[in-house]
VOPAGU-2260 file (C-alpha; in pm, 1 decimal, decimal comma):
REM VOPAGU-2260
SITE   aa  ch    i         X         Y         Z
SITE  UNK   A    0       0,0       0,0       0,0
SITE  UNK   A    1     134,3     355,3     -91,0
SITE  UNK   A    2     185,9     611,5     197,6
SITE  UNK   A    3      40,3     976,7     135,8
SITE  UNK   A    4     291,3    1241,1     161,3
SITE  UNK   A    5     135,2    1569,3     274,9
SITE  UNK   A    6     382,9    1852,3     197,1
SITE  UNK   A    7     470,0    2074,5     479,6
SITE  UNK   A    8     454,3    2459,2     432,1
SITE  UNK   A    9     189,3    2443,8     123,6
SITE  UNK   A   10    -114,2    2634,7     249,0
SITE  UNK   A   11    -433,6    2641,9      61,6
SITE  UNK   A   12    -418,9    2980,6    -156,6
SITE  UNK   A   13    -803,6    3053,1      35,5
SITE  UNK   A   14    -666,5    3026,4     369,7
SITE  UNK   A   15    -371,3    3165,0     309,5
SITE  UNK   A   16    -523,4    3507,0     132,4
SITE  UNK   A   17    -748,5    3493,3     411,0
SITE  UNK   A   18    -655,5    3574,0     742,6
SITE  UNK   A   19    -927,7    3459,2    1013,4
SITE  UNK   A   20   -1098,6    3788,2    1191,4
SITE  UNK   A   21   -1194,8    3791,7    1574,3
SITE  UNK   A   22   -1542,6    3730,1    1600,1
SITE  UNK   A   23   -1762,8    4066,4    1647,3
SITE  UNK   A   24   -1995,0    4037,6    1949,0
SITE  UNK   A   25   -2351,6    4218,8    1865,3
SITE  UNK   A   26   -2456,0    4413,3    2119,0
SITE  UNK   A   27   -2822,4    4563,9    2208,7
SITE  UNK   A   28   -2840,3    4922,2    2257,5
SITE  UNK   A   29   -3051,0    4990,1    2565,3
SITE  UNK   A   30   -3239,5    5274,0    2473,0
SITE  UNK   A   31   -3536,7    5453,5    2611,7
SITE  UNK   A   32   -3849,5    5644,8    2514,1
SITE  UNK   A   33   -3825,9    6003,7    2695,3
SITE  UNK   A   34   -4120,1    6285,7    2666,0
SITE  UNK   A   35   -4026,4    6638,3    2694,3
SITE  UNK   A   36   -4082,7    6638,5    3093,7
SITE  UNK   A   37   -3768,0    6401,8    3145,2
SITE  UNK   A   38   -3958,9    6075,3    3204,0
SITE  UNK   A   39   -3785,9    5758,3    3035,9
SITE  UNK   A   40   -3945,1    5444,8    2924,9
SITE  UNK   A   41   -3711,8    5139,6    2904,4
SITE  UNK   A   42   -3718,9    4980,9    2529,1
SITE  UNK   A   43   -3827,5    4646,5    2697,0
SITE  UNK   A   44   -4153,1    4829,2    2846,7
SITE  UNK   A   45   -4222,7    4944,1    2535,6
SITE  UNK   A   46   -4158,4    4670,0    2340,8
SITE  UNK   A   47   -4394,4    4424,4    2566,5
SITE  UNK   A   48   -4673,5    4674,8    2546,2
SITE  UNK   A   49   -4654,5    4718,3    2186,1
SITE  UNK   A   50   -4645,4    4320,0    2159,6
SITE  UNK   A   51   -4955,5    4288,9    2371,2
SITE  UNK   A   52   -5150,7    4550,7    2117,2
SITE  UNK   A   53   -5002,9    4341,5    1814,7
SITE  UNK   A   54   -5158,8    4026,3    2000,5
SITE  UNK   A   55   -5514,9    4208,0    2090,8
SITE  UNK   A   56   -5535,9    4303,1    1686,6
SITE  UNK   A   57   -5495,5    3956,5    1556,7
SITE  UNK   A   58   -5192,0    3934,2    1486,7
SITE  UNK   A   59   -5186,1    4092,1    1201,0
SITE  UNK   A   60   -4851,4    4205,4    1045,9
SITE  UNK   A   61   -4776,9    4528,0     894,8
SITE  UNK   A   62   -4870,5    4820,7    1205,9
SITE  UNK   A   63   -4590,6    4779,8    1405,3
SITE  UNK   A   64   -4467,5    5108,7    1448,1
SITE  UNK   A   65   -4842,6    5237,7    1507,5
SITE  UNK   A   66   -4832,0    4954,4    1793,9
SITE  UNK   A   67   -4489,3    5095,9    1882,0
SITE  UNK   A   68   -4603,5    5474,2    1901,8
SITE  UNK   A   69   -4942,4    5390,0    2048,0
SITE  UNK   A   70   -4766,0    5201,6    2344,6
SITE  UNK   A   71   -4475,2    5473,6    2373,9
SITE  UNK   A   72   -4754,3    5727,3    2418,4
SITE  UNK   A   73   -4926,9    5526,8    2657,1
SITE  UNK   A   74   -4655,3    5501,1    2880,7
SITE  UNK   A   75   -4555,7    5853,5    2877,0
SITE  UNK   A   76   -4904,6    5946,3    2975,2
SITE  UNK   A   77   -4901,2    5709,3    3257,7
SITE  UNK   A   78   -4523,1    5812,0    3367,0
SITE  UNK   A   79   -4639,4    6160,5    3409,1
């Protein structure tokens, strides 16, 4: 039986060309919702609220960011 000889220093031309970057980490901006008095509203409120309307509509797709204003608005008025 014949022995395979791998050749030492040959690199693949991809791998070579290509040098391996770190890994990025995505990170989530915490943001908030803030009305002219100063009062904040944490993204996550927001974003459960604005769920719940999506939910009490049906389900139907394509008024999420009148869900998302609607329940910004309602938490303002309830913050101040």
């Amino acid at each position: 039986m014949a022995k395979s000889v791998k050749k030492s220093g040959a690199a693949p031309k991809a791998a070579a060309a290509k040098s391996p970057k770190p890994e990025q980490k995505k990170t989530v901006a915490s943001t908030s919702s803030t009305n002219g008095n100063g009062s904040s509203i944490p993204h996550d409120q927001v974003a459960q609220l604005a769920h719940r309307f999506w939910n009490e509509r049906g389900r139907v797709h394509g008024h999420h960011e009148e869900d998302w204003y609607r329940a910004e608005q309602e938490l303002l008025h309830r913050a101040s």
